[in-house]
mmCIF file of the N, C-alpha and C atoms, coordinates in Angstrom:
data_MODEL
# 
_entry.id   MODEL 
# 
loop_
_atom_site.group_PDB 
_atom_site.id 
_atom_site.type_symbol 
_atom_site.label_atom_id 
_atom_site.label_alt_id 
_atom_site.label_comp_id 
_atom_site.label_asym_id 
_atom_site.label_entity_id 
_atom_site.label_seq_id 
_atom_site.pdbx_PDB_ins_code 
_atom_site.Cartn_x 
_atom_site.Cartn_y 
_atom_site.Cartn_z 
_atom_site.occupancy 
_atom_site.B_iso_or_equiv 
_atom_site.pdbx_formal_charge 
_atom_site.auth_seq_id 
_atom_site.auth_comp_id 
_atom_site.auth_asym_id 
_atom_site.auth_atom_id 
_atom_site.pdbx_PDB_model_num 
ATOM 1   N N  . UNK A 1 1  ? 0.844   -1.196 0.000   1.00 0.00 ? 1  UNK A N  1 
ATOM 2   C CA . UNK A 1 1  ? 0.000   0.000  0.000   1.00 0.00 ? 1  UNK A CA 1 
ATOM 3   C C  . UNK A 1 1  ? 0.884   1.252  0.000   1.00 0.00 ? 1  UNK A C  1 
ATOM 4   N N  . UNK A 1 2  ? 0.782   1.912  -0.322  1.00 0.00 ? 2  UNK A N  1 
ATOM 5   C CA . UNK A 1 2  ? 1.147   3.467  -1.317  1.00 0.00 ? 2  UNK A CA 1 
ATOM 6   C C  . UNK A 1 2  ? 1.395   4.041  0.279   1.00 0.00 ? 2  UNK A C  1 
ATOM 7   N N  . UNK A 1 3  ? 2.166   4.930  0.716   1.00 0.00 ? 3  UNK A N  1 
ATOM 8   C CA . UNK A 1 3  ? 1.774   5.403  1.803   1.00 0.00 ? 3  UNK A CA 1 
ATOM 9   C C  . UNK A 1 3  ? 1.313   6.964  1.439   1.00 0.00 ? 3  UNK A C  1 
ATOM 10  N N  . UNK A 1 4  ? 0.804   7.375  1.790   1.00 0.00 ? 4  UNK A N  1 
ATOM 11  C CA . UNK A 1 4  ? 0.489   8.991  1.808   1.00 0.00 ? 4  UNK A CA 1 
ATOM 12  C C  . UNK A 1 4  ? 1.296   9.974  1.853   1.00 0.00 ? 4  UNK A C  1 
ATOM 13  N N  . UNK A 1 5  ? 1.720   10.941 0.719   1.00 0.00 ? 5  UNK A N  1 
ATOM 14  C CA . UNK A 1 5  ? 2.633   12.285 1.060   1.00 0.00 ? 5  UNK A CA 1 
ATOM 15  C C  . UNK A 1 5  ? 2.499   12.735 2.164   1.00 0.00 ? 5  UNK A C  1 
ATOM 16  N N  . UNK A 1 6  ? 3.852   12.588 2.782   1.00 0.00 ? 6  UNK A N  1 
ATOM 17  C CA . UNK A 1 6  ? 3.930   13.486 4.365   1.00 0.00 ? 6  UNK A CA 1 
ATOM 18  C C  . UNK A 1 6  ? 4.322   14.533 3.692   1.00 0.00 ? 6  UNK A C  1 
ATOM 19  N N  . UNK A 1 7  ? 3.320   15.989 4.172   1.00 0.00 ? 7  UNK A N  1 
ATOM 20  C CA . UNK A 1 7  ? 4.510   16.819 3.725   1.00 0.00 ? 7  UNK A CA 1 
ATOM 21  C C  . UNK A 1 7  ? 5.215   17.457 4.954   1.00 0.00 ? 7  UNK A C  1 
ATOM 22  N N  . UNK A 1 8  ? 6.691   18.123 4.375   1.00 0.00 ? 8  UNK A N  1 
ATOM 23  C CA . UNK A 1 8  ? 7.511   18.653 5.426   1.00 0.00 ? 8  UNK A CA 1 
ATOM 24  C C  . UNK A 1 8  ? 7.250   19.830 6.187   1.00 0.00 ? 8  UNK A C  1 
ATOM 25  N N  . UNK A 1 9  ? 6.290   20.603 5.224   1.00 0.00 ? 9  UNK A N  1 
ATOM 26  C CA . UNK A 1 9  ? 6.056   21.751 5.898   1.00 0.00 ? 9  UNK A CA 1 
ATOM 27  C C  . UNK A 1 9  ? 4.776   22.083 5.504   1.00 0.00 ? 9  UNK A C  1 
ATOM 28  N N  . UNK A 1 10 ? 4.089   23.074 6.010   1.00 0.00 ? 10 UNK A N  1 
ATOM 29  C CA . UNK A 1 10 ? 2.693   23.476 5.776   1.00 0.00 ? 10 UNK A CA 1 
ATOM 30  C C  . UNK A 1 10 ? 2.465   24.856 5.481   1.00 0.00 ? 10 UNK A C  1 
ATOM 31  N N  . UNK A 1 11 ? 2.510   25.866 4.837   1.00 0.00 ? 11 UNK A N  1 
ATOM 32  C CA . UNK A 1 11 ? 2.261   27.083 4.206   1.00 0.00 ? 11 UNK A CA 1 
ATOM 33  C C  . UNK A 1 11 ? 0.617   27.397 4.163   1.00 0.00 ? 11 UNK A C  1 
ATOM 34  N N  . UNK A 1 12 ? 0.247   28.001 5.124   1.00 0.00 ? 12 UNK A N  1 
ATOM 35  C CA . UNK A 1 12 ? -1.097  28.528 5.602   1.00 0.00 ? 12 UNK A CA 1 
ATOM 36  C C  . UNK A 1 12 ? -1.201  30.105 4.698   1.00 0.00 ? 12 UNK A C  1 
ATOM 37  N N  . UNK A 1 13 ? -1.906  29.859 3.859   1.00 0.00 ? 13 UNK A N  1 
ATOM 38  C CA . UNK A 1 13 ? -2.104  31.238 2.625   1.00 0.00 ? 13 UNK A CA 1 
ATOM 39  C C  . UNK A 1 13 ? -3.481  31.247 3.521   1.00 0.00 ? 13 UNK A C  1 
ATOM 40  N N  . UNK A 1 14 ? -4.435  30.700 3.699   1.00 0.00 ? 14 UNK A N  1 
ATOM 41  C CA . UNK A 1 14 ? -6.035  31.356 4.134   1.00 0.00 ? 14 UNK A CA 1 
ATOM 42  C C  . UNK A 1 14 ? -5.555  32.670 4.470   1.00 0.00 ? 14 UNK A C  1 
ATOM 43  N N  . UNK A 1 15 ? -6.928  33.456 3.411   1.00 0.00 ? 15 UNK A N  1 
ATOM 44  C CA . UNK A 1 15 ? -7.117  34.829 3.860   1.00 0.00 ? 15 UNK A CA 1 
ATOM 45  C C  . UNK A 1 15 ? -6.329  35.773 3.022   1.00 0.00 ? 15 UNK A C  1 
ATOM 46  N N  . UNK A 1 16 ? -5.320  34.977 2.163   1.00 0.00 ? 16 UNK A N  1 
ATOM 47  C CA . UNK A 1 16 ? -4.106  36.301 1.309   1.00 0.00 ? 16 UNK A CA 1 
ATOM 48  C C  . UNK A 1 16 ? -4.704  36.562 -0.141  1.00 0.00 ? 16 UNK A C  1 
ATOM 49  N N  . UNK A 1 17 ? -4.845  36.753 -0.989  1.00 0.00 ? 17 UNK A N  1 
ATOM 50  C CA . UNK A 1 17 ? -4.864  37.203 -2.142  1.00 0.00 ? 17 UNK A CA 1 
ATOM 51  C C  . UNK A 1 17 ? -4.221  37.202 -3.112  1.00 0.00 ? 17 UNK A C  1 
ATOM 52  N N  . UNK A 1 18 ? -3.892  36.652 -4.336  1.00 0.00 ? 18 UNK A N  1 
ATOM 53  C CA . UNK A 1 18 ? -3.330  37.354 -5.422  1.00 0.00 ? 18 UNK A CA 1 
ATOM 54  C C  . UNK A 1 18 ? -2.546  38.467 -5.239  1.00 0.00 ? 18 UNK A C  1 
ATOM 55  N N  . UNK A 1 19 ? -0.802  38.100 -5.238  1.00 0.00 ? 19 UNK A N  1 
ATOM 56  C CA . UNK A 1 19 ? -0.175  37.014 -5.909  1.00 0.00 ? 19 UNK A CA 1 
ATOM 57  C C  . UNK A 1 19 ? 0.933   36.687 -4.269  1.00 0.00 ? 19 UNK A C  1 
ATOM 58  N N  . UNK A 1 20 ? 0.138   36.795 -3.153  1.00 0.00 ? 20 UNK A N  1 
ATOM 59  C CA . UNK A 1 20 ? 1.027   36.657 -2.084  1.00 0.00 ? 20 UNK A CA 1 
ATOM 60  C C  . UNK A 1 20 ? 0.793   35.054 -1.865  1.00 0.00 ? 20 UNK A C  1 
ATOM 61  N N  . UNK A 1 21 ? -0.417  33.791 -2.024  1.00 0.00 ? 21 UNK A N  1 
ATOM 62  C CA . UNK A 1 21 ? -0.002  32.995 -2.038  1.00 0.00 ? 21 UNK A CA 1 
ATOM 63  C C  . UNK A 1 21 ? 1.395   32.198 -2.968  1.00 0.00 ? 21 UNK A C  1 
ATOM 64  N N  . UNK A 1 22 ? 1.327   32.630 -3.715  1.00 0.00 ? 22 UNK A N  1 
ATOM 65  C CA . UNK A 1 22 ? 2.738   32.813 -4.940  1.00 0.00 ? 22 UNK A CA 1 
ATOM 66  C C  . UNK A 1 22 ? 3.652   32.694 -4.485  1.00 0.00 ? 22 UNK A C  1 
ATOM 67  N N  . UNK A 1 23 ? 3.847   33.887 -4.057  1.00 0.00 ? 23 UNK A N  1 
ATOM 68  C CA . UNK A 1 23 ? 5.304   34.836 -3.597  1.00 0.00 ? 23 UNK A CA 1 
ATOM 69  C C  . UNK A 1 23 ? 5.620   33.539 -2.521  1.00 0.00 ? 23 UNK A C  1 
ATOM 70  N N  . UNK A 1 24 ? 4.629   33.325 -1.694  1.00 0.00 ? 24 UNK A N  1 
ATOM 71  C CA . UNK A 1 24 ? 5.418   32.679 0.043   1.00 0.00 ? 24 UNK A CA 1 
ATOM 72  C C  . UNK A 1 24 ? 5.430   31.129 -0.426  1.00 0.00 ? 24 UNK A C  1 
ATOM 73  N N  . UNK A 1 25 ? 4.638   30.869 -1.544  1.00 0.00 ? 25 UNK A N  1 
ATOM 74  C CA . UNK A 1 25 ? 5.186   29.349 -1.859  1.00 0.00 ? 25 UNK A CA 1 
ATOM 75  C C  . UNK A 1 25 ? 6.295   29.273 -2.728  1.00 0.00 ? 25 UNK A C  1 
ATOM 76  N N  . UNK A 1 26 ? 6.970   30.024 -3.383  1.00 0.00 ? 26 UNK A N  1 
ATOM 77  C CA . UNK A 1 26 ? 8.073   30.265 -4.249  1.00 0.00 ? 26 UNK A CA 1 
ATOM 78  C C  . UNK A 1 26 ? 9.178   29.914 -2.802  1.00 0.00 ? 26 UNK A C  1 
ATOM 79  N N  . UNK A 1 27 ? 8.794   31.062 -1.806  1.00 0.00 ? 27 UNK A N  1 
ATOM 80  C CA . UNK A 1 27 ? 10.073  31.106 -1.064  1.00 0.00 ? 27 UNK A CA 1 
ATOM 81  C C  . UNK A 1 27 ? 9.949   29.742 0.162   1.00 0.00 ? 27 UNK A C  1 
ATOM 82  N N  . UNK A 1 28 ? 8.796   29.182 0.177   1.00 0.00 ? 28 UNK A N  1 
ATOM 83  C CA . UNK A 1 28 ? 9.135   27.930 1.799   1.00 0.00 ? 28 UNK A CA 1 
ATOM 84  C C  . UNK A 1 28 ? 9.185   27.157 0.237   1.00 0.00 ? 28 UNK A C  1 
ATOM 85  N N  . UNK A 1 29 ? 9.190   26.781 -0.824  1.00 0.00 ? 29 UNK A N  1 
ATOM 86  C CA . UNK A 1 29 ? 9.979   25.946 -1.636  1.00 0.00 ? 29 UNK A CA 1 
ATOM 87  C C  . UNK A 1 29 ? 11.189  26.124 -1.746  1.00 0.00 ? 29 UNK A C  1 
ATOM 88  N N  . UNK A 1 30 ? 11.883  26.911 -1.580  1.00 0.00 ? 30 UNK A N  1 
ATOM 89  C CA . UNK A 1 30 ? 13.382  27.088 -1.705  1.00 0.00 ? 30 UNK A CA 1 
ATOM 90  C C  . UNK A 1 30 ? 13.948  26.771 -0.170  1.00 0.00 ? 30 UNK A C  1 
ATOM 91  N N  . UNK A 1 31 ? 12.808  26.695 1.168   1.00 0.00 ? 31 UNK A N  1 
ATOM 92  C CA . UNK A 1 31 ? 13.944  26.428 2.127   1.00 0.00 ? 31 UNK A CA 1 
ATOM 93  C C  . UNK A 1 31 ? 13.168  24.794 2.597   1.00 0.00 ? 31 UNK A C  1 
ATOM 94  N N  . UNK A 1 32 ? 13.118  24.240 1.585   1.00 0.00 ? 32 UNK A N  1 
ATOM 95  C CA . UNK A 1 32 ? 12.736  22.627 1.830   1.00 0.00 ? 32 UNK A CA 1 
ATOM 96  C C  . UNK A 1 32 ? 13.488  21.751 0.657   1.00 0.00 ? 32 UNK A C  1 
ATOM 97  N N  . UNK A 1 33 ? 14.247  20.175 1.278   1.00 0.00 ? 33 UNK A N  1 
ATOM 98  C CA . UNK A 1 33 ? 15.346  20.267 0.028   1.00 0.00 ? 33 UNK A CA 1 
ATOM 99  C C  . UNK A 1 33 ? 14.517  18.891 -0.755  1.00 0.00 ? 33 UNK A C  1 
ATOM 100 N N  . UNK A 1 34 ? 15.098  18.479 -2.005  1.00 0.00 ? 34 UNK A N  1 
ATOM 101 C CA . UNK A 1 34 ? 14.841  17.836 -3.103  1.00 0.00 ? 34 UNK A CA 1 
ATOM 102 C C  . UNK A 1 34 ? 13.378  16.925 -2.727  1.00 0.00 ? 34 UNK A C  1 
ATOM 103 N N  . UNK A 1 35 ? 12.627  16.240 -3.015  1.00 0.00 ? 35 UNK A N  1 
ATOM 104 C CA . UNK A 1 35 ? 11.750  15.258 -2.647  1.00 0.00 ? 35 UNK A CA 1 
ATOM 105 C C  . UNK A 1 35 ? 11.139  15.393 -1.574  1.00 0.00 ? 35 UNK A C  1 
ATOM 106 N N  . UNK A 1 36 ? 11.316  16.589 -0.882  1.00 0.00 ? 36 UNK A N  1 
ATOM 107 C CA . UNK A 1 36 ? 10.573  16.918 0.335   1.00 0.00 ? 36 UNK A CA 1 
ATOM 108 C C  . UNK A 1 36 ? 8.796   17.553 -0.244  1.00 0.00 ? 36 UNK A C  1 
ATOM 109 N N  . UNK A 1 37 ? 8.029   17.465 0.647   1.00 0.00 ? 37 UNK A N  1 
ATOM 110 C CA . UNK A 1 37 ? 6.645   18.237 -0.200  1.00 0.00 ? 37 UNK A CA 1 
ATOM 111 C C  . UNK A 1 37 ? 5.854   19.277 1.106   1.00 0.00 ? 37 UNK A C  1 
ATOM 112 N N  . UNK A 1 38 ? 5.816   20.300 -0.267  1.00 0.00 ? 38 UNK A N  1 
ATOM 113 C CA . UNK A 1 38 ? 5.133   21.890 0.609   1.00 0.00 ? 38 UNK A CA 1 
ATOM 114 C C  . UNK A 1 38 ? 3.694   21.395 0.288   1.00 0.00 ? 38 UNK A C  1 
ATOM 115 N N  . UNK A 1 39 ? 3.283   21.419 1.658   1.00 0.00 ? 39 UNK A N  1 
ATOM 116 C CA . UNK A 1 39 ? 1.412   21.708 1.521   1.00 0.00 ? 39 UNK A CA 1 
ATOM 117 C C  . UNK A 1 39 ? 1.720   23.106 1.543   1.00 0.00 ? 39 UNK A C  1 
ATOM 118 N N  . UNK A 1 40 ? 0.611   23.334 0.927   1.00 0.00 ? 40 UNK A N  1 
ATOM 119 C CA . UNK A 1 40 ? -0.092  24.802 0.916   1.00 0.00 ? 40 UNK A CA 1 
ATOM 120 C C  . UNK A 1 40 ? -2.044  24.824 1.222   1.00 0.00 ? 40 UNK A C  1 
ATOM 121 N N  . UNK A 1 41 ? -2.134  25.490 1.700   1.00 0.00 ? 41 UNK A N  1 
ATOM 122 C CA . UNK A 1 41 ? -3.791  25.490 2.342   1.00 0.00 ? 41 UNK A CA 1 
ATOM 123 C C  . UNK A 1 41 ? -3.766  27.167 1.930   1.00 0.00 ? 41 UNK A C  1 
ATOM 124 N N  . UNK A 1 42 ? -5.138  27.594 1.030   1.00 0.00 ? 42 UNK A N  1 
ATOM 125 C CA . UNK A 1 42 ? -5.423  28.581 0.221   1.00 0.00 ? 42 UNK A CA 1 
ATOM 126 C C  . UNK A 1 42 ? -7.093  28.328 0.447   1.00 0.00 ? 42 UNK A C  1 
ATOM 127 N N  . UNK A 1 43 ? -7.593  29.912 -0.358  1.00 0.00 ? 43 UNK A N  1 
ATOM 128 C CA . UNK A 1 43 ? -8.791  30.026 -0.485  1.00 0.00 ? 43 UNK A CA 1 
ATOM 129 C C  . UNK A 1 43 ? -8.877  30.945 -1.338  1.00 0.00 ? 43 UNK A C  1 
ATOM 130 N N  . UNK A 1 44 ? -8.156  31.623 -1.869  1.00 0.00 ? 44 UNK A N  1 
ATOM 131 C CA . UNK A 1 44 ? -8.223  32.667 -3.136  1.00 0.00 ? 44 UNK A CA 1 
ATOM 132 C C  . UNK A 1 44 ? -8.355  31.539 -4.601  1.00 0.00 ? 44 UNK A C  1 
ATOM 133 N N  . UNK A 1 45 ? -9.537  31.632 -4.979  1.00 0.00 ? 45 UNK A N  1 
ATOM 134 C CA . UNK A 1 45 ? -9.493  31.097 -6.217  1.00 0.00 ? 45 UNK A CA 1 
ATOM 135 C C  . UNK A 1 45 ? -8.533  31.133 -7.240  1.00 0.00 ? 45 UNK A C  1 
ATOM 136 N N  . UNK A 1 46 ? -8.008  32.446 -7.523  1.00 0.00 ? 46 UNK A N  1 
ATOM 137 C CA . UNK A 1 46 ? -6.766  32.232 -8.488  1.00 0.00 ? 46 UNK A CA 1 
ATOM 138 C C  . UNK A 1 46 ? -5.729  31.346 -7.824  1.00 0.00 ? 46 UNK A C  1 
ATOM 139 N N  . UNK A 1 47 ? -5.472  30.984 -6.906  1.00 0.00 ? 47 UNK A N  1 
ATOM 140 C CA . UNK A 1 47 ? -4.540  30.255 -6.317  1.00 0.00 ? 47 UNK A CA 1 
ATOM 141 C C  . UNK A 1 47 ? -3.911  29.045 -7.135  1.00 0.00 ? 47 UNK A C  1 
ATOM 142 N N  . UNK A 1 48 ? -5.574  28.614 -7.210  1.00 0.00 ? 48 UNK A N  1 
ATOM 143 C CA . UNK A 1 48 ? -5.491  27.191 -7.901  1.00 0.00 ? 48 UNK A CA 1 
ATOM 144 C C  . UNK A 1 48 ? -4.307  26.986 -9.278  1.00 0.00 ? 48 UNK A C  1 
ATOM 145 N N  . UNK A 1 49 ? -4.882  28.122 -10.391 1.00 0.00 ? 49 UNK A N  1 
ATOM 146 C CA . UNK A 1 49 ? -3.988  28.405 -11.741 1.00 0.00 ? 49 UNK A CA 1 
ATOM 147 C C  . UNK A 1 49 ? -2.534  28.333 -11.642 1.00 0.00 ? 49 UNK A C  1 
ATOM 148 N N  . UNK A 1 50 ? -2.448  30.365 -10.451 1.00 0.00 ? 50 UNK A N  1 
ATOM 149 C CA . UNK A 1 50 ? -1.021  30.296 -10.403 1.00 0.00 ? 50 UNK A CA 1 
ATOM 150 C C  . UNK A 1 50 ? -0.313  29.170 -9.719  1.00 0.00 ? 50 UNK A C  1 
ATOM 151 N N  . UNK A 1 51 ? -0.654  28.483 -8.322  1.00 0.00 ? 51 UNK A N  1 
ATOM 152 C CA . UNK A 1 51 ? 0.521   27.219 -7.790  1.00 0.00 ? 51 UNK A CA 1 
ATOM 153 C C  . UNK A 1 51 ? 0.830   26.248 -8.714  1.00 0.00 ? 51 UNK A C  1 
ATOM 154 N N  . UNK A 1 52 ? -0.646  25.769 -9.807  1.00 0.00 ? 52 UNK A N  1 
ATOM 155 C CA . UNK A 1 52 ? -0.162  24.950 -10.781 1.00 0.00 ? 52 UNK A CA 1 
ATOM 156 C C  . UNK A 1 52 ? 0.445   25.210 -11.740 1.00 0.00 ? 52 UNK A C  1 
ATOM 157 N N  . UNK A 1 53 ? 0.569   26.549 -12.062 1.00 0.00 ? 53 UNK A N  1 
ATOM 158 C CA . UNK A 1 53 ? 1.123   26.785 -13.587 1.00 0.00 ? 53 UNK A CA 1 
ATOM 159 C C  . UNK A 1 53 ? 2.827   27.296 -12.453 1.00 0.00 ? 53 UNK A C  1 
ATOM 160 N N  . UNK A 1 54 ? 3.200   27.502 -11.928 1.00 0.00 ? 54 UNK A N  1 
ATOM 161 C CA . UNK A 1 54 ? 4.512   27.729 -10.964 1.00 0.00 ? 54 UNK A CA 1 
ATOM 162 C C  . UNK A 1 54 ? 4.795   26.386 -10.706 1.00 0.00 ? 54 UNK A C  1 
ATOM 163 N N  . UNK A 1 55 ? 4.220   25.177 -10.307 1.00 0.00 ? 55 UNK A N  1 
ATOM 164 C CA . UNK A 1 55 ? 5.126   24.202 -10.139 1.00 0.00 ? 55 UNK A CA 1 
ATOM 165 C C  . UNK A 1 55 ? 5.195   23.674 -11.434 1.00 0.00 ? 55 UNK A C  1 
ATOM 166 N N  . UNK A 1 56 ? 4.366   23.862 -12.636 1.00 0.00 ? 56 UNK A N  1 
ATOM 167 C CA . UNK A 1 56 ? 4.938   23.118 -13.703 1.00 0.00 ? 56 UNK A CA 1 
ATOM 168 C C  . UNK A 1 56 ? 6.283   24.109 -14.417 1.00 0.00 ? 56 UNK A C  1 
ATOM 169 N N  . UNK A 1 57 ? 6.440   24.998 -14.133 1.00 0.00 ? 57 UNK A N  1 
ATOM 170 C CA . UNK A 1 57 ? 7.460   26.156 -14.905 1.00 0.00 ? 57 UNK A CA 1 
ATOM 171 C C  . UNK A 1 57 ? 8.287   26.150 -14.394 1.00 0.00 ? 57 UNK A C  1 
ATOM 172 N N  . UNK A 1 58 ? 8.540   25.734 -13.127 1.00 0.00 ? 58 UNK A N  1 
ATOM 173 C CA . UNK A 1 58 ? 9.565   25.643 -11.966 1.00 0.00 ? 58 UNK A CA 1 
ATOM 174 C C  . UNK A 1 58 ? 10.427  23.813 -11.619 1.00 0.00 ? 58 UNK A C  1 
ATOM 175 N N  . UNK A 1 59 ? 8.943   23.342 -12.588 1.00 0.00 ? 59 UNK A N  1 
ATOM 176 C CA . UNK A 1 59 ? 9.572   21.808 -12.693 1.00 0.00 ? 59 UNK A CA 1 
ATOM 177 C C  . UNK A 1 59 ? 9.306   20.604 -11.365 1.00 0.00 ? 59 UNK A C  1 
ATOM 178 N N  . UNK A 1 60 ? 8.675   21.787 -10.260 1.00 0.00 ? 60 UNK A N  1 
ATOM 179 C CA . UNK A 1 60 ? 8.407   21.029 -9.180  1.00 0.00 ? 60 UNK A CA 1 
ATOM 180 C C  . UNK A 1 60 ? 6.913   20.101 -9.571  1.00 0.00 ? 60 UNK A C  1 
ATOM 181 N N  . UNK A 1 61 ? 6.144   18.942 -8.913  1.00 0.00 ? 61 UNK A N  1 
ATOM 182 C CA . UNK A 1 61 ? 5.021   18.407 -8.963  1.00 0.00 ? 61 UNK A CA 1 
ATOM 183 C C  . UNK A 1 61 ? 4.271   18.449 -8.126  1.00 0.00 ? 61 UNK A C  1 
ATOM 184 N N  . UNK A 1 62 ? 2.997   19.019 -8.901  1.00 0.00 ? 62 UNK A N  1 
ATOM 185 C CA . UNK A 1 62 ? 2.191   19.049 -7.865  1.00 0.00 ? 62 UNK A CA 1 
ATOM 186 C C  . UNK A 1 62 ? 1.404   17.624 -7.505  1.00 0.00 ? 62 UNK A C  1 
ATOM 187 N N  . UNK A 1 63 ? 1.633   16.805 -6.372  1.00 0.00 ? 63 UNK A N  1 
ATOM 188 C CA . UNK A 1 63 ? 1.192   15.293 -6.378  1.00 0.00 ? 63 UNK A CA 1 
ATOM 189 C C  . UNK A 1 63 ? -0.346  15.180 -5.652  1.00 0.00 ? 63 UNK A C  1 
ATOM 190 N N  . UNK A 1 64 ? -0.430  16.054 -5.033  1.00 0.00 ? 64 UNK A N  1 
ATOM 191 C CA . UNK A 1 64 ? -1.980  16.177 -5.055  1.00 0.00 ? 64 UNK A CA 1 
ATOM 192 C C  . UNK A 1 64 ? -2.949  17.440 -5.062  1.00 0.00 ? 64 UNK A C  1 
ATOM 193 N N  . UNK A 1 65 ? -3.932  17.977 -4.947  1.00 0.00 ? 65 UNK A N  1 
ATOM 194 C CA . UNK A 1 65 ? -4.693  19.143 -5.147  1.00 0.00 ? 65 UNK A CA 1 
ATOM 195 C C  . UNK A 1 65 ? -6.025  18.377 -5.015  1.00 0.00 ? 65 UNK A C  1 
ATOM 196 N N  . UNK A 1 66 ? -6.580  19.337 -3.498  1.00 0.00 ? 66 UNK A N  1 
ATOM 197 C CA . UNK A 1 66 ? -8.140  19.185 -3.296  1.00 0.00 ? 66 UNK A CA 1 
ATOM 198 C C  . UNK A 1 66 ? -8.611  20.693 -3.309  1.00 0.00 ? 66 UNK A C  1 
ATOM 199 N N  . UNK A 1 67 ? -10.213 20.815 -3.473  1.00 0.00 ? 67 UNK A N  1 
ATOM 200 C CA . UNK A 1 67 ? -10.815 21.952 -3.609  1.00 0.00 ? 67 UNK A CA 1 
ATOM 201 C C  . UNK A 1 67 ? -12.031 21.710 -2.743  1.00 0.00 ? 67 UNK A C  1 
ATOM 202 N N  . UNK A 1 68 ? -12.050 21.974 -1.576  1.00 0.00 ? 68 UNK A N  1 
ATOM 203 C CA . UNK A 1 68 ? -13.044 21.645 -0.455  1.00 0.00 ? 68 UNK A CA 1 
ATOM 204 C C  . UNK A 1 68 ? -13.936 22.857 -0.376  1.00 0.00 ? 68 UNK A C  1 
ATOM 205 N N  . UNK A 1 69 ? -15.354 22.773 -0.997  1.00 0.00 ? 69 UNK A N  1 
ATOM 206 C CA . UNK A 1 69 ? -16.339 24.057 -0.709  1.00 0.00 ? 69 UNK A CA 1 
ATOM 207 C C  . UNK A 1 69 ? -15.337 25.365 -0.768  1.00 0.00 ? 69 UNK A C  1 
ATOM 208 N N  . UNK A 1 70 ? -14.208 25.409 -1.685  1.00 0.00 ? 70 UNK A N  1 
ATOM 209 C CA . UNK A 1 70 ? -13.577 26.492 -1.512  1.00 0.00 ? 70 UNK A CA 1 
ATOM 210 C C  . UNK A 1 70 ? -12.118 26.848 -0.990  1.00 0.00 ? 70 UNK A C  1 
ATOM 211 N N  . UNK A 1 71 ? -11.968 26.242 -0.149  1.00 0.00 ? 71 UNK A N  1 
ATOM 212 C CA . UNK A 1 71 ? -10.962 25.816 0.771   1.00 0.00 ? 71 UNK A CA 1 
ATOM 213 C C  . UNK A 1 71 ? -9.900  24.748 -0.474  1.00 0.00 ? 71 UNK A C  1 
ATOM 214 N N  . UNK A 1 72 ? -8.607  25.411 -0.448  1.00 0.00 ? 72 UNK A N  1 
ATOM 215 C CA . UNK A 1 72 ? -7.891  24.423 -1.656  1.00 0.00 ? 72 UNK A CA 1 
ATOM 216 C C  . UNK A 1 72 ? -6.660  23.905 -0.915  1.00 0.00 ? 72 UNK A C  1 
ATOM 217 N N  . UNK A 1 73 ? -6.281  23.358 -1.469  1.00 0.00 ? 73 UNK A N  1 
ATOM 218 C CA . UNK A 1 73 ? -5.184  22.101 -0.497  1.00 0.00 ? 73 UNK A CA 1 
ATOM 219 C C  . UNK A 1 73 ? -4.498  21.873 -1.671  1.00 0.00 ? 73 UNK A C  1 
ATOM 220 N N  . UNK A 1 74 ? -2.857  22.087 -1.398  1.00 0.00 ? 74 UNK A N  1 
ATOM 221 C CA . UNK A 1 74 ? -1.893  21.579 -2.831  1.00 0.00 ? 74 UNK A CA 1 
ATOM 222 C C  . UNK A 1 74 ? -0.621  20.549 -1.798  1.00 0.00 ? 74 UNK A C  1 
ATOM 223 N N  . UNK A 1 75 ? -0.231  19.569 -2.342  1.00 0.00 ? 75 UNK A N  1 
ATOM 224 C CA . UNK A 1 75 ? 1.220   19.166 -2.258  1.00 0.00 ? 75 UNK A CA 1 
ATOM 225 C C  . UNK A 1 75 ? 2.171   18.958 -3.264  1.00 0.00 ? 75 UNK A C  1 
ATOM 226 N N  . UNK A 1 76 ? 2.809   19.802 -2.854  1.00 0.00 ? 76 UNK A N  1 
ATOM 227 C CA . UNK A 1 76 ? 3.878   19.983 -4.195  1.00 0.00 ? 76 UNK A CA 1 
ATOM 228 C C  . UNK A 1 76 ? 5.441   19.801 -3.848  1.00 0.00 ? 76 UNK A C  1 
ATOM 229 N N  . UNK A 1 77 ? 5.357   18.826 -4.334  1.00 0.00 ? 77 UNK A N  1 
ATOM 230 C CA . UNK A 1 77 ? 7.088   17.812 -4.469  1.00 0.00 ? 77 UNK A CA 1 
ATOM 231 C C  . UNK A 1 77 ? 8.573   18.617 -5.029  1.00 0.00 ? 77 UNK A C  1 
ATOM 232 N N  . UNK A 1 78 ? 9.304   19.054 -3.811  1.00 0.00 ? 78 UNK A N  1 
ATOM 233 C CA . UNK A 1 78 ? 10.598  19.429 -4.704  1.00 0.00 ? 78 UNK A CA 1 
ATOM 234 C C  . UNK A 1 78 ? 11.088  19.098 -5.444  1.00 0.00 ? 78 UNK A C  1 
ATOM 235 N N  . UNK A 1 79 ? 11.418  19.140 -7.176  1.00 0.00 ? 79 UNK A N  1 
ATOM 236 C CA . UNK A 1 79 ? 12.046  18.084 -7.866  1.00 0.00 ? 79 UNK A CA 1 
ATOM 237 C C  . UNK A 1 79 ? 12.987  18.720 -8.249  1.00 0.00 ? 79 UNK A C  1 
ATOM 238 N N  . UNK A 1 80 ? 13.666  19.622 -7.974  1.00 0.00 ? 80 UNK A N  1 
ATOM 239 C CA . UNK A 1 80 ? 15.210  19.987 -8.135  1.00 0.00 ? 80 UNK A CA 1 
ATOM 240 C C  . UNK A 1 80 ? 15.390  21.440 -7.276  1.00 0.00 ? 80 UNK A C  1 
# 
């Protein structure tokens, strides 16, 4: 059985806006190292676009993404 992404750290965006969830997942991705994974917990709808279109441009993966009544949930895998 598969075990579940632990991630290493947790990045609490609830409540920020366009483009500060961005900005603070750019930077707790740079202080977590290779194969480690950033949750991020959001509620700004654009969120969703920019974290995914930033971990694909950045090369990192995003290995899971929920959208709860609003409430969005990302884990995204350091890959270099």
């Amino acid at each position: 059985m598969a075990e579940a992404a632990k991630p290493k750290k947790t990045l609490d965006c609830v409540g920020l806006y366009c483009p500060e969830p961005l900005f603070q997942t750019r930077e707790q991705i740079d202080s977590i190292a290779v194969g480690d994974i950033l949750e991020i917990l959001a509620d700004d709808p654009a969120a969703e676009e920019d974290l995914k279109r930033f971990a694909k441009r950045t090369g990192h993966e995003v290995v899971a993404f929920e959208n709860k009544e609003g409430r969005l949930r990302f884990l995204i895998k350091k890959m270099k």
